[in-house]
N, C-alpha and C positions, 0 to 999 in steps of 0.2 A: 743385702747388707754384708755377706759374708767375705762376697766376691772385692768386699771392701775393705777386708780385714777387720769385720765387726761382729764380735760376738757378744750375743745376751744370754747373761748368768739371773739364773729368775731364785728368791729366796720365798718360802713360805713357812709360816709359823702355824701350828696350831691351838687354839686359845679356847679354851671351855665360854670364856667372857669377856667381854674389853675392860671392864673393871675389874683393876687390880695391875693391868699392865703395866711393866716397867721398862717405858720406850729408852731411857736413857741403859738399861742391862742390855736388851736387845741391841741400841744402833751400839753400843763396844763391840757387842760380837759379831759386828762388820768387819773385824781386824783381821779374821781368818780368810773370809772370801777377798778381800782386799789383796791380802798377803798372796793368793791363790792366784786371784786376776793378775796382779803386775809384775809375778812372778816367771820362772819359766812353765812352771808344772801345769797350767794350762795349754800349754802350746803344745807339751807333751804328751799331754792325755789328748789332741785334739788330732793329731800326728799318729796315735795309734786306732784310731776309727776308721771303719771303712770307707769311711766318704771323708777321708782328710783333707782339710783345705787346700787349696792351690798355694796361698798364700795365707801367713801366720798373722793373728790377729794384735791390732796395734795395740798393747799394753800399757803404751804410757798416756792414753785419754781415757778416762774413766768417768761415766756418766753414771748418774745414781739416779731412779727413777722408781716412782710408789703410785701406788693407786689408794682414792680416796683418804681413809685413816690410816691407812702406809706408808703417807707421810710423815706422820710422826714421826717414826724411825728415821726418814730420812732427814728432817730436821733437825731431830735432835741430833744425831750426828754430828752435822753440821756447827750446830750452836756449842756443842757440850766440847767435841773435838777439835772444832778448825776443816776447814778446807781438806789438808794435808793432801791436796794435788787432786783434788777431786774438781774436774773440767767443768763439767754442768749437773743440770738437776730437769728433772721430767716430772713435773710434777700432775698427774693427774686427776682432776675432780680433786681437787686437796680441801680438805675439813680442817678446822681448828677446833678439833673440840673430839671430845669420847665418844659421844652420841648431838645426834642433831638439836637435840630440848637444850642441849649447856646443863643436865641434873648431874651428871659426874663432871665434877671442876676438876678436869684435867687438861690443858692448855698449853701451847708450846709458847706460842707470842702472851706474854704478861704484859699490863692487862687487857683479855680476849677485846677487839674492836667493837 
């Protein structure tokens, strides 16, 4: 992937519980890694590593991609933000829902299918 001018920036939270989450607080502060990736200061920081790439990673395709209930985030972004140049979505194993039973009604698609 690299050798392609592709790099993955991986975000993780740490959450006592999935209840009480506030996916739409979260996918906002996508604004900063967003700002980071299509800016130059990645390519910067990527330039002073010892294994610096051959070639500088393409910054203007931005794929957003979650596992499971880390979709949400990336949804909600989606829904709540707009696009705002965001190429595709990788959506892995994607849930609609808190938990598997539907007992915390927290939902992104109203109302859940």
């Amino acid at each position: 992937m690299a050798s392609h001018g592709m790099v993955v920036v991986g975000l993780g939270w740490k959450a006592s519980s999935i209840v009480g989450l506030n996916y739409e607080h979260l996918a906002q502060h996508l604004d900063g890694v967003l700002a980071y990736v299509r800016g130059d200061q990645i390519s910067l920081d990527l330039q002073k590593q010892p294994y610096a790439p051959v070639s500088l990673p393409a910054t203007d395709t931005v794929l957003l991609g979650g596992h499971s209930i880390g979709n949400h985030v990336l949804v909600r972004r989606l829904v709540s933000f707009g696009c705002g140049g965001i190429g595709g979505t990788v959506l892995l194993d994607p849930v609609d829902g808190a938990d598997p039973y539907g007992i915390v009604k927290q939902f992104v698609i109203h109302p859940p299918a």
